[in-house]
Phi, psi and omega in degrees: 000129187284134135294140173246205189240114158253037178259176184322137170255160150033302191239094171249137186289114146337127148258153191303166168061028196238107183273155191282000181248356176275356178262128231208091190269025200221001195290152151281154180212128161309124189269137154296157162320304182323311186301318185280327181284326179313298176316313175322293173284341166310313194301314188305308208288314189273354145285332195277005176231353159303294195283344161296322168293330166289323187275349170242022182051060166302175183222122172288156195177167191293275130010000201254107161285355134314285157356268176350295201301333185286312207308308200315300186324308216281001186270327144348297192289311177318288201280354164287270195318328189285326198287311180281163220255135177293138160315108176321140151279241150275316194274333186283336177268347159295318187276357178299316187281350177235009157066069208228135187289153167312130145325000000 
């Protein structure tokens, strides 16, 4: 399956409700089904209008409402991923278990 470049553009739009220090981005999280068919179709929506934007030789700019739509997609796709709950580590289920303060 060809991939196309689905990286950050220019502006990239926060997901809501998300402080940037409150997010731990290197964590793995448990995904719901729900969460993964969400995602799932995010993903499509945002290959499927990258490559309409490459195949019709779009140009970036301030102003492109293709654009626009993937940052929204991808802020979606983001603020979905932010949502499922992180994986305990190794170390984070060791202080539970002997009731040792966070690090």
């Amino acid at each position: 399956m060809a991939t196309s470049f689905t990286t950050d553009f220019a502006i990239p739009i926060p997901a809501q409700g998300h402080s940037a220090s409150r997010i731990r981005r290197n964590r793995p999280r448990r995904i719901t089904p729900q969460a993964g068919h969400a995602l799932e179709i995010l993903g499509h929506a945002i290959e499927y209008l990258t490559d309409e934007f490459v195949h019709a030789g779009g140009e970036f700019g301030q102003e492109n409402g293709q654009l626009e739509a993937v940052q929204l997609l991808m802020s979606l796709n983001r603020q979905v991923y932010y949502e499922c709950p992180e994986v305990p580590t190794l170390s984070d289920r060791l202080r539970a278990m002997f009731r040792l303060p966070a690090a």
